[in-house]
VOGU-3710 file (C-alpha; in Angstrom, 3 decimals, decimal comma):
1> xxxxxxxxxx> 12,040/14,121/-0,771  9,409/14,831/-3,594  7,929/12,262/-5,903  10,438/13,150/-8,642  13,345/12,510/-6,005  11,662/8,896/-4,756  11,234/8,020/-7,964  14,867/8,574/-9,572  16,081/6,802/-6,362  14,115/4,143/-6,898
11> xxxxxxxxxx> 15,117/3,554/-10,868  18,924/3,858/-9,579  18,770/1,867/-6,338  16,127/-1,105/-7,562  15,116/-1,993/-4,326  13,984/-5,562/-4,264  10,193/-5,597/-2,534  9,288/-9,083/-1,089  6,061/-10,085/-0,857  3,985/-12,377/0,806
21> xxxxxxxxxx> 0,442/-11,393/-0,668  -3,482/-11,790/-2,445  -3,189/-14,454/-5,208  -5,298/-13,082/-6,628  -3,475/-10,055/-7,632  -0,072/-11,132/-7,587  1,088/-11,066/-10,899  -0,096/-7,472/-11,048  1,647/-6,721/-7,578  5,128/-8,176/-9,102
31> xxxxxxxxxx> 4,571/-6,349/-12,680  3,893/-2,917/-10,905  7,009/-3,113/-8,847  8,820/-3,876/-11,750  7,727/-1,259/-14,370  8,034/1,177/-11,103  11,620/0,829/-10,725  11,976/-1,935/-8,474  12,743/-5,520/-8,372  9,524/-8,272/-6,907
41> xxxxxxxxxx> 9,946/-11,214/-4,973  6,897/-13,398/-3,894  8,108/-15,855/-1,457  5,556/-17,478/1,068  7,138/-20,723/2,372  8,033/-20,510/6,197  11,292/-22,092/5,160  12,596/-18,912/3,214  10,688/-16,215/4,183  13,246/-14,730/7,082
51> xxxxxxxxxx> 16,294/-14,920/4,520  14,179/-13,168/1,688  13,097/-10,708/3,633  16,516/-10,296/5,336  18,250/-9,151/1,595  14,819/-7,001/0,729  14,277/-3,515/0,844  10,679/-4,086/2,312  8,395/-6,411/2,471  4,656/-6,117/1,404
61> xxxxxxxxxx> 2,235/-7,973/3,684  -1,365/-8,450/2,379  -4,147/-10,442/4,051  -6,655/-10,575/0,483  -6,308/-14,428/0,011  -5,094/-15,075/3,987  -5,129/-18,475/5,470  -3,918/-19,404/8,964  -0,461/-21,108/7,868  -0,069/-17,637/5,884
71> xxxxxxxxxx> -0,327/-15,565/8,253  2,449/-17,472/10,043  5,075/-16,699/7,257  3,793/-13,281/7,370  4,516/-13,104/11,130  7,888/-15,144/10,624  8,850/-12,476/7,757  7,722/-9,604/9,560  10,144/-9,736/13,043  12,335/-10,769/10,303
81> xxxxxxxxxx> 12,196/-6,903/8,847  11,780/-5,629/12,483  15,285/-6,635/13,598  17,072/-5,766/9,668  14,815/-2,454/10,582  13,586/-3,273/6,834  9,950/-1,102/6,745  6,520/-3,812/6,802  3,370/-2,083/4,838  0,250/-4,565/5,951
91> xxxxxxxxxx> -2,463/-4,424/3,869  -5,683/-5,338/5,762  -7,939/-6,591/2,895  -11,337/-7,240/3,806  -10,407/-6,706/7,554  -14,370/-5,968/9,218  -15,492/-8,687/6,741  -15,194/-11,814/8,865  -13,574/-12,357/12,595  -11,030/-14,243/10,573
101> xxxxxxxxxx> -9,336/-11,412/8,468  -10,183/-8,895/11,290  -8,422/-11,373/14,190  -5,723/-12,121/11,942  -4,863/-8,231/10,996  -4,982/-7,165/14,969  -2,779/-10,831/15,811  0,298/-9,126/12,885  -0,329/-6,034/14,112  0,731/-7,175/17,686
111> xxxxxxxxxx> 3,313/-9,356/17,113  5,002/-7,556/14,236  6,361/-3,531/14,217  4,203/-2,439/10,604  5,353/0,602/9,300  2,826/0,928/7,109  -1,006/0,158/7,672  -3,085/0,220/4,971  -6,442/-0,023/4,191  -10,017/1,413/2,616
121> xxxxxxxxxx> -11,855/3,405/5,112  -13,664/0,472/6,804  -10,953/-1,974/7,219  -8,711/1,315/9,032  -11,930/2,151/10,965  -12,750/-1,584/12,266  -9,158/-1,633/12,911  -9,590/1,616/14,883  -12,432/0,513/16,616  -14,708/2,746/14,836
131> xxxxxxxxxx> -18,559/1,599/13,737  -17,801/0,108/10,133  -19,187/-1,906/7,502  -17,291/-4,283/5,196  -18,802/-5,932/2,183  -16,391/-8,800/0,853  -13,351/-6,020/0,481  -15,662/-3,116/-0,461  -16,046/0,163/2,042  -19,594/0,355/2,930
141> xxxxxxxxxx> -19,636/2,876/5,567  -17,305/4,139/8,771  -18,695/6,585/11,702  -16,123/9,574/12,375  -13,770/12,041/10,909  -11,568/9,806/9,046  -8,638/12,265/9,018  -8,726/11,862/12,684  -9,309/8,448/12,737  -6,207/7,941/11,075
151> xxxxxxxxxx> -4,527/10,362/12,992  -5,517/8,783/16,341  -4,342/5,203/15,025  -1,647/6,444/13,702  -0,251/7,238/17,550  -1,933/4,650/19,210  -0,214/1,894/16,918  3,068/3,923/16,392  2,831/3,787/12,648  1,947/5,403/9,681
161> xxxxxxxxxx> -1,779/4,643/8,795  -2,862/5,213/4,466  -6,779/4,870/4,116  -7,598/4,913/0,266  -10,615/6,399/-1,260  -11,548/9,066/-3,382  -9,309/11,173/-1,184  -6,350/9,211/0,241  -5,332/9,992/3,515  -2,109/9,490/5,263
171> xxxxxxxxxx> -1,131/10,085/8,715  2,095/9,648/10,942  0,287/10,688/14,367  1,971/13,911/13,356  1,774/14,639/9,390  -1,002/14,679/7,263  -1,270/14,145/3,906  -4,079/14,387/1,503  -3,573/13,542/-1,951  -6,782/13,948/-4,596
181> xxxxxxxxxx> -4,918/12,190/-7,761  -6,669/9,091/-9,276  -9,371/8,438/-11,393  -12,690/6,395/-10,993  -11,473/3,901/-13,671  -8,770/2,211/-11,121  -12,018/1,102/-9,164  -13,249/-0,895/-12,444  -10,609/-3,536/-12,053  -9,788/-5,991/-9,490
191> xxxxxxxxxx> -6,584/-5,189/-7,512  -6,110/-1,608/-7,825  -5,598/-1,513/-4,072  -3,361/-4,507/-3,817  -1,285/-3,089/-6,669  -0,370/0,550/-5,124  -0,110/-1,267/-1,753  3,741/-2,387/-3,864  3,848/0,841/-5,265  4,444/2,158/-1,643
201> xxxxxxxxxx> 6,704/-0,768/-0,302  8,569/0,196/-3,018  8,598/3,905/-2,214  9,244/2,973/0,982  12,240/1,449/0,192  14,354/4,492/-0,515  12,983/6,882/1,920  12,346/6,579/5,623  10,272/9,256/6,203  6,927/6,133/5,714
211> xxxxxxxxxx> 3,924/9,418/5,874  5,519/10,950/2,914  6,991/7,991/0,959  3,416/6,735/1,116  2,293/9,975/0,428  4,481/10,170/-3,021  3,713/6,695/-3,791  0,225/7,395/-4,315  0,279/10,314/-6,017  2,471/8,901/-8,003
221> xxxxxxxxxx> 0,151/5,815/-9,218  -2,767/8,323/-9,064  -1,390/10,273/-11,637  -0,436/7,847/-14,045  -4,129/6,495/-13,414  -5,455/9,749/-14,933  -3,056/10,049/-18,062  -4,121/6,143/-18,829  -8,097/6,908/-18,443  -7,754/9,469/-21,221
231> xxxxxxxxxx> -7,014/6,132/-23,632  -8,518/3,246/-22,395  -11,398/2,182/-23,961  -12,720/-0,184/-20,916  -10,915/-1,658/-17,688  -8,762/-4,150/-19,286  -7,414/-2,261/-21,789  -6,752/0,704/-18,966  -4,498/-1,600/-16,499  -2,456/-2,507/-19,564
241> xxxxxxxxxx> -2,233/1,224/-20,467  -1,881/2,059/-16,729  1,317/0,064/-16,061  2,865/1,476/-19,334  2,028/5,106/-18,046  4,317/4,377/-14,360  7,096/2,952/-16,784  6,794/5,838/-19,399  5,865/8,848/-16,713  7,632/11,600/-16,960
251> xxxxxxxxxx> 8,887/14,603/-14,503  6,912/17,372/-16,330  3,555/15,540/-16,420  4,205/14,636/-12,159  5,147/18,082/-11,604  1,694/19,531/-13,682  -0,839/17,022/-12,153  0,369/16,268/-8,572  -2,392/17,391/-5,861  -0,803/16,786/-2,944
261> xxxx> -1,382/18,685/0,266  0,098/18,142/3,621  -2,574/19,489/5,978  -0,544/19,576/9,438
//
């Protein structure tokens, strides 16, 4: 399935995409589903988070704001989606940061089946066990080939691992996917990385193949991150134009600009 095919499946099926995520970006998380194709949800209490997740189409996991009773609703939500087989994208903000975020990520990741791991190069490399450096939830540095980094993870974990950058990389153990769309202004804003983390739950939704949902997903949010920058006069006025961009996107301009290569 392309990104034009994911996308009209996504408008017609409106997948709803719970979360349990960053506070801080929330809002923006829930507005990007929405002008995406999909329907949001943000439930956190341990009460409701099995039945949410039970009628969702995936649920969104992000550790930017994370606090221990969190991480238990995550946990509770997550074998939630395992036994529904609903897909789980985990988000390991600031993950190499403190042994707080970097415990907690490794404690979902082994009592929960993610589909989905994602994460800047130094949260997927201290993950991985590779040498990296974490400032707040900024990549500093990671030692190794990153391609194979993922790769290796990728099998090890028995997911599909996304590590965002200038070059996004995405790896099933098997596939590999590079895609090269985006534009330096969606670093000028908080969130961006929060935001297309719901951009690929809801992707992920409609097609089970997670390396190349993923894959389309951010592409897809690349894309409309170039058309806004040709507009925007500074970073506020670009996430407004941004979100307007994934509503008003059209098949032509995805077709033109994708740069998407699968590399094995």
């Amino acid at each position: 399935m392309d990104i034009i095919e994911n996308l009209k499946k996504v408008r017609k099926q409106k997948p709803l995409i719970h979360h349990i995520t960053n506070w801080v970006t929330i809002y923006d998380c829930a507005n990007v589903v929405r002008v995406t194709g999909g329907l949001p949800v943000m439930a956190h209490a341990p009460e409701e988070v099995e039945q949410m997740t039970s009628i969702s189409g995936a649920l969104v996991l992000n550790i930017g704001t994370l606090t221990v009773d969190l991480v238990k609703s995550m946990i509770l939500a997550g074998r939630k989606a395992n036994e529904k087989n609903i897909p789980v994208i985990l988000d390991i903000v600031g993950a190499g940061a403190t042994d707080l975020r970097t415990g907690k990520a490794n404690e979902i990741l082994d009592s929960v089946n993610v589909s989905i791991l994602k994460g800047n190069s130094s949260e997927i490399g201290t993950i991985a066990g590779a040498r990296a450096e974490t400032k707040g939830v900024e990549a500093i540095s990671v030692e190794g080939d990153l391609t194979e980094i993922a790769k290796k993870l990728a099998r090890e974990k028995n997911l599909t691992v996304v590590i965002t950058g200038r070059e996004d990389i995405i790896s099933n153990g098997r596939d590999i996917y590079t895609c090269k769309n985006g534009h330096p202004m969606m670093g000028s804003f908080v969130g961006s990385g929060c935001i297309v983390s719901s951009v690929i739950g809801t992707f992920t939704a409609v097609e089970k193949d997670y390396a190349l949902s993923s894959a389309n997903a951010l592409c897809f949010f690349g894309i409309a991150g170039e058309i806004a920058a040709r507009t925007a006069k500074g970073p506020y006025s670009y996430k407004v134009i941004l979100m307007d961009e994934i509503f008003n996107i059209d098949e032509n301009k995805i077709r033109k600009m994708t740069r998407l290569v699968k590399i094995e």
